[in-house]
C-alpha positions in Angstrom: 43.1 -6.0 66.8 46.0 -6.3 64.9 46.9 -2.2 63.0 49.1 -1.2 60.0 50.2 2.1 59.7 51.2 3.3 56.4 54.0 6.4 56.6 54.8 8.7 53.6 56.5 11.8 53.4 56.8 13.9 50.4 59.4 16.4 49.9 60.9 18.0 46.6 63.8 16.6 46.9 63.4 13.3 48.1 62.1 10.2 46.5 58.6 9.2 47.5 58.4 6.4 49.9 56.0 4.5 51.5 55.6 1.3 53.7 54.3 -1.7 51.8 50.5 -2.6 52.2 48.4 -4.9 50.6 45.7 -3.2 48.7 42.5 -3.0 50.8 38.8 -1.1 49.8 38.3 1.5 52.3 35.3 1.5 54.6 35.2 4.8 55.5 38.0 7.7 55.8 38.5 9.6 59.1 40.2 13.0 59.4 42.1 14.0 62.3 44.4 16.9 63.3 42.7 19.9 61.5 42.1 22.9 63.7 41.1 25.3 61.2 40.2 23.6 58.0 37.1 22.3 57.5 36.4 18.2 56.9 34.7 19.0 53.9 38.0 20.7 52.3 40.2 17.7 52.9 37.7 15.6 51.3 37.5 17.7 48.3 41.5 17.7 48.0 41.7 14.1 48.9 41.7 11.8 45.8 40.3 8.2 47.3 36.5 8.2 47.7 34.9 5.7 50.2 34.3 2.6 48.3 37.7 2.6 46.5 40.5 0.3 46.2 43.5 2.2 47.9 46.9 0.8 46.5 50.4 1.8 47.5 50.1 4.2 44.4 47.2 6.0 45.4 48.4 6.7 49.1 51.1 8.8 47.4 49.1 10.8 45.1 46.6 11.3 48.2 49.5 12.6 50.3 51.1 14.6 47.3 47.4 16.3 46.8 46.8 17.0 50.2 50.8 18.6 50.2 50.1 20.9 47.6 47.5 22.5 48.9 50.0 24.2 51.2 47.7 24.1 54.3 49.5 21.2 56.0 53.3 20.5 57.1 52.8 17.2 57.8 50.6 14.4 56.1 50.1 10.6 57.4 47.7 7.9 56.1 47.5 5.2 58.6 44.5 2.2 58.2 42.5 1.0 61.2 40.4 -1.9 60.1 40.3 -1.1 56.7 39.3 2.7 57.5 41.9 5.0 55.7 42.8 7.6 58.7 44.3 11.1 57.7 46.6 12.9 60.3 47.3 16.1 59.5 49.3 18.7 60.9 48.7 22.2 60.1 50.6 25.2 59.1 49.9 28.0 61.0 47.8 31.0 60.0 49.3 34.1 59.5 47.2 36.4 62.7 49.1 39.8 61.8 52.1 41.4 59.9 54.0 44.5 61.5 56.8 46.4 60.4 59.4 48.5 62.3 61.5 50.9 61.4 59.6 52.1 58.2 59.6 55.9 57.6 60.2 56.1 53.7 56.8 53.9 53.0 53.6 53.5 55.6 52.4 50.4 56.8 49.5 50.1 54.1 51.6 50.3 51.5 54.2 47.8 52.6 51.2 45.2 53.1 49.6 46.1 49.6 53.1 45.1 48.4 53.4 42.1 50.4 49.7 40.8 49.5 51.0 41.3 45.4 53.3 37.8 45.9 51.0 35.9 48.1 51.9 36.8 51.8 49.1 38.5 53.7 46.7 38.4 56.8 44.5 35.3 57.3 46.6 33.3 54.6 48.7 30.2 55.1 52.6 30.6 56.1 54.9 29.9 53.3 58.4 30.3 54.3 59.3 30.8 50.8 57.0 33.6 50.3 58.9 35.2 53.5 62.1 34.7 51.5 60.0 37.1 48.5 58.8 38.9 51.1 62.0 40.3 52.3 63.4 41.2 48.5 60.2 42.6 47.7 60.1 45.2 50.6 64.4 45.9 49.5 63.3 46.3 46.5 61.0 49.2 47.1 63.6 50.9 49.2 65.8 50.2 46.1 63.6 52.0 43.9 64.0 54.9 46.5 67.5 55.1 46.0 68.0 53.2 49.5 70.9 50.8 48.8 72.2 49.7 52.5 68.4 48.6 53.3 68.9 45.9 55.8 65.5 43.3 56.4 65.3 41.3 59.7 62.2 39.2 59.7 61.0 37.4 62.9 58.3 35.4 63.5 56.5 34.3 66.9 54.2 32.2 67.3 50.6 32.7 69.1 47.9 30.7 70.1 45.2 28.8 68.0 48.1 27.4 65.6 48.5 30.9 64.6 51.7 33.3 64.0 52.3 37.0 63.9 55.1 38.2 61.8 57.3 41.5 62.0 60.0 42.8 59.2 62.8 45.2 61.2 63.8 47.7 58.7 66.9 49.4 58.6 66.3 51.9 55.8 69.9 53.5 55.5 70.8 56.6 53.8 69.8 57.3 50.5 71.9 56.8 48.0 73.2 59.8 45.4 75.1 60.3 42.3 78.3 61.4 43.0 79.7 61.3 39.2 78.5 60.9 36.2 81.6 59.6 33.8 81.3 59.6 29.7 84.5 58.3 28.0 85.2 58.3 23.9 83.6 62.0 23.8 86.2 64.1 21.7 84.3 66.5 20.1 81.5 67.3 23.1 82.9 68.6 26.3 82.0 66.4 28.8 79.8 69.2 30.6 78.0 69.7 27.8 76.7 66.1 27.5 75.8 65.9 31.4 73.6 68.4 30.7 71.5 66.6 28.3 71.1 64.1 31.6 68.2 64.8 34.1 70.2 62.7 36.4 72.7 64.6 38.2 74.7 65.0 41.0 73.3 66.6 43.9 72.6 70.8 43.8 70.7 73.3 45.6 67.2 71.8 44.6 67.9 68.3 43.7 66.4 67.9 47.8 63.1 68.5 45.5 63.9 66.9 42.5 65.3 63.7 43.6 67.0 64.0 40.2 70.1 62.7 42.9 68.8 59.3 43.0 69.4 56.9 40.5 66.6 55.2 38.3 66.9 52.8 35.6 64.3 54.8 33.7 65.9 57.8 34.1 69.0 56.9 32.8 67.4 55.4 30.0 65.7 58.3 28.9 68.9 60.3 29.3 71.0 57.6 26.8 68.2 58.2 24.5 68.9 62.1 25.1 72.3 62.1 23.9 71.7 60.0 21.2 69.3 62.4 20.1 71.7 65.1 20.4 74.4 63.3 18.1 72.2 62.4 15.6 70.6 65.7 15.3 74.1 67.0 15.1 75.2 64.9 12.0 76.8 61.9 14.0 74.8 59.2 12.0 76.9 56.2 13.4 76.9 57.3 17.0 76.9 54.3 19.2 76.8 53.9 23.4 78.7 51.0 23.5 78.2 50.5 27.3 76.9 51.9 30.9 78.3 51.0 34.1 76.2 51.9 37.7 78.2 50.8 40.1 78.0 51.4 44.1 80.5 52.6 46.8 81.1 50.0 49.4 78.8 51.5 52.3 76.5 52.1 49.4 75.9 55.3 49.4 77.3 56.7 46.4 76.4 56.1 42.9 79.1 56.4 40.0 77.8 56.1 36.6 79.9 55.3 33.8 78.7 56.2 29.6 81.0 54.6 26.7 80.8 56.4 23.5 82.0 56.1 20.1 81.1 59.4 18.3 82.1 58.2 14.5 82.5 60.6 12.0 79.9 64.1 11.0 77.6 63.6 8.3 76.2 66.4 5.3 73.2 65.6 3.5 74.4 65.1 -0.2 71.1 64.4 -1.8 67.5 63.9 -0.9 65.2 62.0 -2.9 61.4 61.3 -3.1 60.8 58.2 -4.6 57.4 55.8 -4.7 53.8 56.9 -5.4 53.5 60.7 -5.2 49.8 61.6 -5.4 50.8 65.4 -4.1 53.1 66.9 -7.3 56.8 66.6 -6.0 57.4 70.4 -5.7 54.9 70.6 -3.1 56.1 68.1 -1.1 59.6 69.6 -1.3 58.2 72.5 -0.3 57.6 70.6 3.4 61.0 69.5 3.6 63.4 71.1 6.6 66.5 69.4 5.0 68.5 70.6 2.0 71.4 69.5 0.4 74.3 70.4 2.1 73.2 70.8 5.5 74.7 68.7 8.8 72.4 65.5 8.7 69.7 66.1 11.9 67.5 62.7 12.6 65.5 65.5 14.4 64.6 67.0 11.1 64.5 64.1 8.7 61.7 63.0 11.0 60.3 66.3 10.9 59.6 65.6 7.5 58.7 62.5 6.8 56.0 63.4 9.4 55.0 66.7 7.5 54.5 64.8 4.4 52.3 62.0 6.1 50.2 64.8 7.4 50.2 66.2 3.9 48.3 62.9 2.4 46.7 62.3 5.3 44.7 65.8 4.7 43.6 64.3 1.1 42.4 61.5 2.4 45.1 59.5 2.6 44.8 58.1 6.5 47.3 55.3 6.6 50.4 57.0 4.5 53.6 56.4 4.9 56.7 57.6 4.4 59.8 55.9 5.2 63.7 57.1 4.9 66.2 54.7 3.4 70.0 56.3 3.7 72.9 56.1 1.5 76.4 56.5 3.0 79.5 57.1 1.9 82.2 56.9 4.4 84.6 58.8 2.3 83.1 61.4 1.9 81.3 61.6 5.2 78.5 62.3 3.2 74.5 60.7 3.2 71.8 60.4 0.9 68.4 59.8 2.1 65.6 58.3 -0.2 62.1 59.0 1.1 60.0 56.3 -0.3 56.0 57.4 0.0 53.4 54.9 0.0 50.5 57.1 0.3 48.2 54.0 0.9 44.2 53.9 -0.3 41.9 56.7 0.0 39.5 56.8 2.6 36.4 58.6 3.7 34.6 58.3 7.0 31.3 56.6 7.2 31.0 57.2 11.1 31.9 59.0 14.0 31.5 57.5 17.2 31.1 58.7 20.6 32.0 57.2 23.9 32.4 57.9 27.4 29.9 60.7 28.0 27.5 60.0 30.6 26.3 63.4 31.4 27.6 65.4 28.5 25.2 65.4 25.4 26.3 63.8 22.0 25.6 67.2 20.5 28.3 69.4 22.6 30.8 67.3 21.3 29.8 66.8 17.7 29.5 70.3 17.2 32.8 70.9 17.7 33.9 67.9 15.1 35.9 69.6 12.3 36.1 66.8 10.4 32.3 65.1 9.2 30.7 62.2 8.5 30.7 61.3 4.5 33.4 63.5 3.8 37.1 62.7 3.0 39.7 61.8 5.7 41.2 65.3 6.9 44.3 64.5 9.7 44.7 68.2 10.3 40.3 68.6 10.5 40.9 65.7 13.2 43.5 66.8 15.0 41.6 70.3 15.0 38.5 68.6 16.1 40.5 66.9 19.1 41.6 70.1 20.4 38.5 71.9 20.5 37.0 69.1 22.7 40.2 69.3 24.7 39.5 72.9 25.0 35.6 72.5 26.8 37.1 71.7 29.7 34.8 69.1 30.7 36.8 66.3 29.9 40.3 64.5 31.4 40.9 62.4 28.7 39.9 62.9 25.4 41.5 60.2 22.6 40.5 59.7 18.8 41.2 56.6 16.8 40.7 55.6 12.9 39.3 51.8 12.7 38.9 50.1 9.7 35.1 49.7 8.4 35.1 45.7 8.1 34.5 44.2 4.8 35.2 47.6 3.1 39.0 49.4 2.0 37.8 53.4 1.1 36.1 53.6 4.5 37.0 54.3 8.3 35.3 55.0 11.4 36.3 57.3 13.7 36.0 56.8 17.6 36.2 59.8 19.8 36.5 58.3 23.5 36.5 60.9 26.1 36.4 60.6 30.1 34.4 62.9 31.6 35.4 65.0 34.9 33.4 66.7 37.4 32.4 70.4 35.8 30.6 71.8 38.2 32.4 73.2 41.5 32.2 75.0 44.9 35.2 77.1 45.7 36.3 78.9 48.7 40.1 80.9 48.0 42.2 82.8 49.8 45.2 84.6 48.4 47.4 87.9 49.1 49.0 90.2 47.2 51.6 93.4 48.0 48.5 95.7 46.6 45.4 93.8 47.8 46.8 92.3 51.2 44.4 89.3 52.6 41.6 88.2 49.0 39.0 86.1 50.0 37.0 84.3 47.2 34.4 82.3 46.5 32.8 80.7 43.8 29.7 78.3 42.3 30.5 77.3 39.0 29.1 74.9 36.5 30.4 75.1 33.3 28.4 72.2 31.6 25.2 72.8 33.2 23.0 69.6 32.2 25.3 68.5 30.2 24.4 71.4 27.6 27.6 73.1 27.6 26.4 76.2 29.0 27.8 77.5 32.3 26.8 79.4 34.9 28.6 80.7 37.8 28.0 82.8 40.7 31.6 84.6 42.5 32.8 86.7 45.4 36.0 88.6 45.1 37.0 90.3 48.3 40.0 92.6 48.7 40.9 95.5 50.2 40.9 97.5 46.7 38.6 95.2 44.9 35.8 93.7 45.7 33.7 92.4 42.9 30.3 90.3 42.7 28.8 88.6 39.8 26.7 86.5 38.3 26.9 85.1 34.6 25.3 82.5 32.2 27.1 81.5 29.0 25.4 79.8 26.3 28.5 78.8 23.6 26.2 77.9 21.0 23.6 79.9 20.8 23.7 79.6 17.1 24.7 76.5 15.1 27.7 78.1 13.9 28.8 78.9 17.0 27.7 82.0 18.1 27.3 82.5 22.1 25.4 84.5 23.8 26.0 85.6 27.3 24.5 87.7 30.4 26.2 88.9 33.5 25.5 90.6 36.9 27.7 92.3 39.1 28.7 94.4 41.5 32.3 96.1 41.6 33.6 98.4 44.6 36.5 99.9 44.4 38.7 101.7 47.4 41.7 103.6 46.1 42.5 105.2 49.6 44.4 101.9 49.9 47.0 102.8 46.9 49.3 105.5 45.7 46.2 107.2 43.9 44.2 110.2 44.8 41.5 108.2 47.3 38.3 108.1 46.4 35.4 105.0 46.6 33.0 103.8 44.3 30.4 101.0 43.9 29.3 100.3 40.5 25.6 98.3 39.4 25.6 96.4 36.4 24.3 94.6 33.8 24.6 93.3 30.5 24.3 91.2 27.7 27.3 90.0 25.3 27.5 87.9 21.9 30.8 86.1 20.5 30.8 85.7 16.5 34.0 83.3 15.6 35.1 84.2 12.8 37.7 81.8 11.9 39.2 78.5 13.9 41.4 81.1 15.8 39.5 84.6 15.2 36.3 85.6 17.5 34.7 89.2 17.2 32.5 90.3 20.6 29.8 92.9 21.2 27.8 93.8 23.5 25.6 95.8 25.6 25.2 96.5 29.2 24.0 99.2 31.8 26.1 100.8 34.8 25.0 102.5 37.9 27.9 104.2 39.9 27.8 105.8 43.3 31.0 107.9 43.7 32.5 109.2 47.1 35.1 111.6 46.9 37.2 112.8 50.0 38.4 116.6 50.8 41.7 116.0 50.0 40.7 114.2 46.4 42.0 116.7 43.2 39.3 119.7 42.7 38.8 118.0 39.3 37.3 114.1 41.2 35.3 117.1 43.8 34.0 119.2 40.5 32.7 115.9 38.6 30.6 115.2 41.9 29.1 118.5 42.2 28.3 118.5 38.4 27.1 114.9 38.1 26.2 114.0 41.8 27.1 111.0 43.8 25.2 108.3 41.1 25.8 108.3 37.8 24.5 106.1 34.8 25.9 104.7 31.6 24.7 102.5 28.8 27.6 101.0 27.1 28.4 99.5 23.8 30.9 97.0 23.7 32.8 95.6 20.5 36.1 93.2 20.3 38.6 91.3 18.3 40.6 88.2 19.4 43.1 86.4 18.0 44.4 83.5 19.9 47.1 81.7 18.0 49.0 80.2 21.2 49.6 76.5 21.2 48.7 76.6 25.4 46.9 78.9 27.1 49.0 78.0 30.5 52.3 76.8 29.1 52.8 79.0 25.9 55.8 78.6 24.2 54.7 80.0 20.5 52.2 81.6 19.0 50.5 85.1 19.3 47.6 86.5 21.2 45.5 89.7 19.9 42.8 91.8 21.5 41.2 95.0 20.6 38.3 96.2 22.4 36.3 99.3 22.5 33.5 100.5 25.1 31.2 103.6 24.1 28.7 105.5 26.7 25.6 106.4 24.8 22.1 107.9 25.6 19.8 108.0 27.0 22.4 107.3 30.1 23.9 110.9 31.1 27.8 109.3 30.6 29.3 109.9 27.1 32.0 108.9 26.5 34.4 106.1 25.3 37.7 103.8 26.1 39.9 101.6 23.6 42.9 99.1 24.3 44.7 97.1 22.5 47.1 93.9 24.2 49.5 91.6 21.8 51.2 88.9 23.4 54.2 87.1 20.7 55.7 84.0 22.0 58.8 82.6 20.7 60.9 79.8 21.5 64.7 80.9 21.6 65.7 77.3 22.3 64.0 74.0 23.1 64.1 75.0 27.0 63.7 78.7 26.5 61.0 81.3 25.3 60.6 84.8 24.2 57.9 86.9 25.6 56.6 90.5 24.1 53.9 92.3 25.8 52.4 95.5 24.6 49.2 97.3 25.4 48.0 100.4 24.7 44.6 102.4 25.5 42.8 105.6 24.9 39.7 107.4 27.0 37.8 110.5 26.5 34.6 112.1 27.0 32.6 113.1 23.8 29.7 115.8 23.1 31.1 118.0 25.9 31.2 115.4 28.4 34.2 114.8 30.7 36.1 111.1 31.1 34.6 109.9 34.5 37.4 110.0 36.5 37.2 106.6 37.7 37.5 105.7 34.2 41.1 106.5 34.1 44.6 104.3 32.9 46.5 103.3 35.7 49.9 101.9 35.2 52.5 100.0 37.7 52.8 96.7 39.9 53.8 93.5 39.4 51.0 93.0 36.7 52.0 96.0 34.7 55.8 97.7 35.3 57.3 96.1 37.8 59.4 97.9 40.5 57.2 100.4 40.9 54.4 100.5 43.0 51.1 99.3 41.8 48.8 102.3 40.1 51.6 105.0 40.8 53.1 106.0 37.3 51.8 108.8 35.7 50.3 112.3 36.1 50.6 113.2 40.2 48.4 116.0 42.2 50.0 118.3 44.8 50.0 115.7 47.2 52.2 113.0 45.2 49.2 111.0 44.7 48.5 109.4 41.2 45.7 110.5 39.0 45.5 107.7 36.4 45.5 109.0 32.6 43.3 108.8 29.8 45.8 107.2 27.2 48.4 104.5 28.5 51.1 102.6 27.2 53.1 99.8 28.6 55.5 96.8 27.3 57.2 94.1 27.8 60.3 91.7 27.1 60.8 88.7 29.1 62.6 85.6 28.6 61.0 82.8 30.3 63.5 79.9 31.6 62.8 76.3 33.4 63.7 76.5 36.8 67.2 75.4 37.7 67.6 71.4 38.3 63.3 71.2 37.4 63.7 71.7 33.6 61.1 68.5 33.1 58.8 70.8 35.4 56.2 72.9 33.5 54.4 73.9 36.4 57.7 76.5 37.7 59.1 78.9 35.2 61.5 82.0 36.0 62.5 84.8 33.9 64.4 88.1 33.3 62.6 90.9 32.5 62.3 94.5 30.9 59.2 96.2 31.1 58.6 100.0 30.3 55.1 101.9 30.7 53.5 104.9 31.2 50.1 107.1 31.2 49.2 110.6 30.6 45.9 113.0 30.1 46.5 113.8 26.7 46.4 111.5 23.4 49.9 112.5 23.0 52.0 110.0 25.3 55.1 112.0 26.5 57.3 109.5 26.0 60.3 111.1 28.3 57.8 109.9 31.3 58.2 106.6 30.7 59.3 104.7 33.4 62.0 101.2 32.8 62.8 98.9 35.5 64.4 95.5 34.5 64.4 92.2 37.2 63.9 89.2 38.1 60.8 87.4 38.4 59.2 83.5 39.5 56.0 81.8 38.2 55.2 78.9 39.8 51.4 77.1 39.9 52.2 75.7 43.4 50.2 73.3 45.8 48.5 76.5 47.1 47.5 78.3 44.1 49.3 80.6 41.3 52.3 82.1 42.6 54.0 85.1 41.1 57.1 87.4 42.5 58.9 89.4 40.7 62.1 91.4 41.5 62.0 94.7 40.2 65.1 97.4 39.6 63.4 100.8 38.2 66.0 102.6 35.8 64.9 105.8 35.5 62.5 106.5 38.4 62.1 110.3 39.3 61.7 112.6 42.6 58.1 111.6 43.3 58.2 107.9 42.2 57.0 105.1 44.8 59.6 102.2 44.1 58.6 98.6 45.5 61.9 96.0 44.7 59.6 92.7 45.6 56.8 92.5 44.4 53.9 89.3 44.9 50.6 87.7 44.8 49.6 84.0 45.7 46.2 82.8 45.5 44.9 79.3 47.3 41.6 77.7 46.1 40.7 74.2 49.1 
C-alpha cells in the first residue's frame, strides 16, 4: 500500500509550507503521540471533521490550530489510506517550581507572583513565560530596593513528559540613597528642601523606616511636596524641570538628582468674586484666608475656594463650584485672582439610603443622621452625620455619596455605605508599669449587642495596687434625642502598702445607675446615682487619723452617691489630637440615709494647638476639692493623690503632698496639677501617627486645706515617648524634678506598657 505523508511546520517567523497533496475526503482521523491530553481535546481544537474534504489549505490551519493551543511542540498530519493521522508531540507539564536563595520574599508569595503571568504548577511550559518569569521575580526585589538581584533559572526534566523548575536567586544588598541633589534652588537652602523629602539618606532609624530605599511613589509624592512648598510660599511659576535616579556601578547606591527653576515671588494684588453669588458678597469675604497684599499661598487660595463651596453647599447648594482664574503681571511680580462661583441648582434630599449593615439595625445609624430626609442639602449636617457613625465604633468603613434622583434636577439621594466589623470581643492583657509591676486583664465586651447599639461588657483588672471588677450595660439611646442610660457593677481593691503612701487596704462594693443628656453636637451633661460598700484595713503604723476613722466608723462603711458632670469634647481625634479642647467637670455628693457625707469636685481641660503642620501644643490642667459635710470627716481613702508618669512626672507615683512622721504620703483634699507639652513626630517616622515624642513641663501639688500652698508645688520638666506599638500602648517619660525637697521620692524613668492577644 502505497503512503503519502504530508509535513508542515509552523513557526512565527517562517513561511508556512507544506508538501503538495491532492485533495482527498477523510475517512476517519487517528490521534497519536498524546500522553496527557485527552483525544477528545484534539478533536475539539482540530478544524477538519470526518467527512470533509481536506485540501492543502486546511492542513495548515489544522496544524496552526492545534499550535496555538500551546500544548504541543511538534505537529504532523500524515494520510494512510485516506485516514488523516495526527502526530503530536507534547510539551511537558510543569510537575513543580522551587526557589533558592530567597530570604526577602517566601516561597508562596514568589509563586502567587509567578501564577499572575501564566507560569504555575500543572500548566504547560512556555519558554517565553520563563523569560517573564525571571523579570517578574527582579522586579519584586527591585521594588525592595534590591538592584544587583541576579536570576538563574534551570530546568530538569522528570518522568511522564514532565519538568520541574528552580529559579537561583542571588538577592544582593539593598540598595540606599546616598544623595539626594537639587540644582537651580537660590533662595531655599538645599537642607531645607530635603526635608520636605520622606526619602532620605540613611540615619539612625531609617533600619525601620526603609525611607533609605528608593520608590517611584515616594519620590513622587515628595516632588509634589516641594511644589507645594513654593507655591504656598508665593513662587507661582515654580517648575521641576527634571529628576535623575541614577545607580552606582555595583548597584548599591542611589543618587537622585531634582532640577528646579524657582521664578520670581508673587503678592496678591487683588481678589475678586465674580459669577452668581447667592450668599451676599460680604459674607463670603468674610471666609476668605487671603488679602490683598499678602505672599500668594496655593495652600490658602484652595483653602478658600473650599470654604465657600462648603458655604453653598450648607444652603442647599450640593454641586457648587468655585473656581480661581489668575491675573499676572510679571512686572510687578504681582497676581490677581478671580473666583468665579457657580453655585449650581438647589437641591433637597428625597432619600437616604443604607447599605452594608448585616447585623447592625437601620435605626442605630439613622439616628445619628444630622441631615434628614425632605429637608435641604446641608454639607456641614452630612459631614456631621458621617462622623457620628464613624464615631460608634462598629464600623471599618463608613462612606457617603450624593446621587442624582433620575428624571428630576432639585433632588438627591444620599447613600450611606458602611462595612461592618466584628463589635463584640474576648480579651486577655497583660501590661506593666513602674507603679503597678505585672497587670493582668481581661475582658468580654460587646458594644453593639444585637445589633441595638447597646454594649455590655464584663472586665478584670489585676494589679498589685489596683484591682478592679465590673460589670456595665449601656443603652446610648434610651431616649429619641439621645439620652443614655447606663448601669454598672464593680468591685475595686485597692493596696497602697505597695506605694509611697501611708499603707492601708480597702475593697469597695458598688453599684449604680448613670444618665447622659447631650446637650449640643459637642456638649453632654451626666448624672447619676450609685451605692458603695467599703471595708477598710488599716495597719499600726497607718497615721492616728486613717486608725481614728476606723474606730469611729468601723471596718465597713456605706455611701449613697450623687453624681453630676459636664463635657465638652471639641477635639478633631480622640487618639491623634492635634486641635481642639476637651472639658470635664464633675461632682460626687454622699447623702443619707448612707452614714458617708460628704463630697469631691474636679475639673480637667485639655487645649490642643498645632504650632506647625508637624507639631502640637498640649495644656493640661486639673484641679479638685474634697470635704466632709454636717460634721462628717473626708474618708481618708477619698483623698487627692499627685505624682507618676500620669500626673507630675519625675516623681514617684502618689508621693507629692502632705507626708506623716514616717515620710509616707497622705493624699490631700484639694489638688492641683498642669501641664505643657509639645508633642513632636518621631525622628525619620514623621508620616507615622502611631509614635509621637515630646518635651515636657508639668507642675502639681495637693494639700488638706482649700487653700493650695502654692510654694509646695513641685516642677520637673523631661522627656517623654508615646508610641501605640505591636504590644499595646506604650508610654515612658523621662523626668528631671526642679524643685524637689528633703523628703521627696524622685523616679527619672518612668513607664507603662500594656499588651491585649
Amino acid at each position: 500500500m502505497n503512503l503519502s505523508r504530508l509535513l508542515i511546520l509552523l513557526c512565527c517567523l517562517a513561511p508556512l509550507s507544506a508538501s503538495a497533496f491532492e485533495p482527498f475526503q477523510v475517512k476517519d482521523i487517528r490521534v497519536e503521540g498524546i500522553q496527557r491530553t485527552e483525544a477528545g481535546t484534539v478533536f475539539s481544537y482540530l478544524p477538519v471533521k470526518v467527512g470533509d474534504t481536506l485540501t492543502e489549505e486546511g492542513a495548515a490551519a489544522a496544524i496552526k490550530s492545534l499550535y496555538a493551543t500551546g500544548f504541543f511542540k511538534d505537529v504532523r498530519l500524515e494520510v494512510e489510506d485516506k485516514v488523516l493521522v495526527v502526530v503530536l508531540l507534547e510539551r511537558p507539564a510543569i510537575a513543580q517550581i522551587e526557589f533558592s536563595g530567597n530570604k526577602e520574599f517566601t516561597k508562596d508569595k514568589l509563586k502567587e507572583a509567578l501564577k499572575q503571568i501564566g507560569l504555575s504548577e500543572g500548566r504547560i511550559l512556555d519558554r517565553s513565560a520563563l523569560e517573564r518569569a525571571e523579570q517578574e521575580i527582579k522586579s519584586q526585589y527591585l521594588g525592595k530596593g534590591k538592584y544587583g538581584v541576579r536570576i538563574t533559572t534551570s530546568v530538569t526534566p522528570l518522568e511522564r513528559n514532565r519538568v520541574a523548575i528552580n529559579f537561583n536567586v542571588v538577592e544582593g544588598e539593598v540598595a540606599k540613597i546616598r544623595a539626594i541633589n537639587v540644582v537651580g534652588n537660590k533662595v531655599f537652602k538645599d537642607s531645607e528642601l530635603i526635608d520636605l523629602f520622606v526619602l532620605r539618606t540613611p540615619g539612625w532609624l531609617t533600619w525601620y523606616s526603609k525611607n533609605d530605599q528608593y520608590a517611584r511613589q515616594k519620590l513622587e509624592g515628595d516632588l509634589e511636596n516641594m511644589r507645594s512648598f513654593y507655591l504656598n510660599q508665593g513662587y507661582l511659576e515654580f517648575t521641576i524641570d527634571s529628576t535623575q535616579v541614577s545607580l552606582s556601578p555595583d548597584k548599591k547606591d542611589v543618587f537622585i538628582t531634582v532640577n528646579v527653576t524657582e521664578g520670581q515671588k508673587y503678592t496678591l494684588s487683588e481678589l475678586r468674586l465674580a459669577g452668581e453669588l447667592i450668599v451676599p458678597e460680604a459674607e463670603l469675604r468674610k471666609l476668605l484666608t487671603l488679602k490683598p497684599g499678602d505672599v500668594f499661598s496655593r495652600e490658602r487660595l484652595t483653602e478658600s475656594a473650599k470654604r465657600i463651596t462648603d458655604r453653598l453647599g450648607n444652603d442647599g447648594y450640593a454641586f457648587a463650584n468655585v473656581n480661581p482664574v489668575p491675573d499676572i503681571n510679571r512686572e510687578k511680580n504681582t497676581v490677581a485672582f478671580t473666583l468665579f462661583v457657580d453655585p449650581g441648582r438647589r437641591v433637597y434630599v428625597r432619600r437616604i439610603n443604607i447599605a452594608g449593615n448585616t447585623t447592625t439595625r437601620d435605626e442605630v445609624i439613622r439616628r445619628e443622621m444630622r441631615q434628614l430626609e425632605g429637608a435641604w442639602y446641608s454639607a456641614a449636617k452630612l459631614q456631621r452625620s458621617k462622623q457620628r457613625i464613624d464615631k460608634l465604633g462598629y464600623f471599618s468603613e463608613v462612606t457617603v455619596d450624593t446621587v442624582n434622583v433620575p428624571g428630576s434636577n432639585d433632588q438627591v439621594d444620599i447613600n450611606v455605605n458602611v462595612t461592618e466589623r466584628p463589635t463584640g470581643s474576648l480579651l486577655f492583657g497583660v501590661g506593666f508599669s513602674t507603679a503597678e509591676a505585672i497587670i493582668l486583664s481581661a475582658q468580654v465586651a460587646q458594644s453593639n449587642l444585637f445589633g441595638t447599639g447597646n454594649a455590655l461588657s464584663l472586665s478584670v483588672n489585676s494589679g498589685r495596687v489596683n484591682r478592679v471588677y465590673a460589670l456595665s450595660l449601656t443603652h446610648p439611646y434610651f431616649t429619641d434625642d439621645g439620652t443614655s442610660i447606663g448601669w454598672d457593677l464593680y468591685r475595686r481593691d485597692l493596696d497602697t502598702t505597695r506605694l509611697s503612701t501611708v499603707p492601708y487596704k480597702t475593697s469597695t462594693y458598688g453599684a449604680g445607675m448613670r444618665f447622659g443628656v447631650p446637650v449640643s453636637e459637642i456638649d453632654t451633661i451626666n448624672y447619676g446615682v450609685s451605692f458603695e460598700s467599703t471595708d477598710v484595713e488599716v495597719f499600726p503604723e497607718s497615721p492616728f487619723s486613717y486608725q481614728q476613722f476606723v474606730q469611729e466608723f468601723g471596718n465597713k462603711t456605706t455611701a449613697f452617691l450623687g453624681t453630676i458632670g459636664w463635657a465638652r469634647d471639641g477635639r478633631d481625634s480622640a487618639i491623634f489630637t492635634t486641635r481642639g479642647t476637651l472639658q470635664r467637670i464633675g461632682f460626687e455628693l454622699a447623702v443619707p440615709p448612707a452614714e458617708q457625707r460628704y463630697y469631691r469636685t474636679n475639673y480637667e481641660i485639655q487645649w490642643f494647638n498645632p504650632v506647625t503642620k508637624s507639631t502640637v501644643l498640649q495644656l493640661t490642667g486639673r484641679l479638685g476639692y474634697a470635704d466632709g459635710y454636717q460634721n462628717m470627716p473626708l474618708p481618708f481613702y477619698k483623698n487627692f493623690y499627685a505624682g507618676g508618669v500620669n500626673s507630675v512626672r519625675g516623681y514617684y507615683t502618689a508621693s507629692l503632698g502632705p507626708k506623716d512622721p514616717n515620710g509616707f504620703a497622705l493624699g490631700g483634699r484639694s489638688q492641683v496639677t498642669a501641664s505643657a507639652e509639645w508633642l513632636f513626630p518621631f525622628p525619620g517616622l514623621d508620616k507615622d501617627k502611631s509614635l509621637r515624642w515630646s518635651a515636657f513641663v508639668d507642675a502639681g501639688t495637693v494639700a488638706d486645706t482649700f487653700q493650695l500652698v502654692f510654694d509646695e508645688m513641685r516642677y520637673s520638666t523631661g522627656l517623654a515617648l508615646s508610641w501605640f506599638s505591636p504590644v499595646g500602648p506604650l508610654k515612658i517619660s523621662l523626668g528631671l524634678p526642679l524643685n524637689a525637697q528633703e523628703g521627696d521620692r524622685k523616679q527619672l524613668l518612668q513607664f507603662t506598657i500594656g499588651q491585649v492577644f
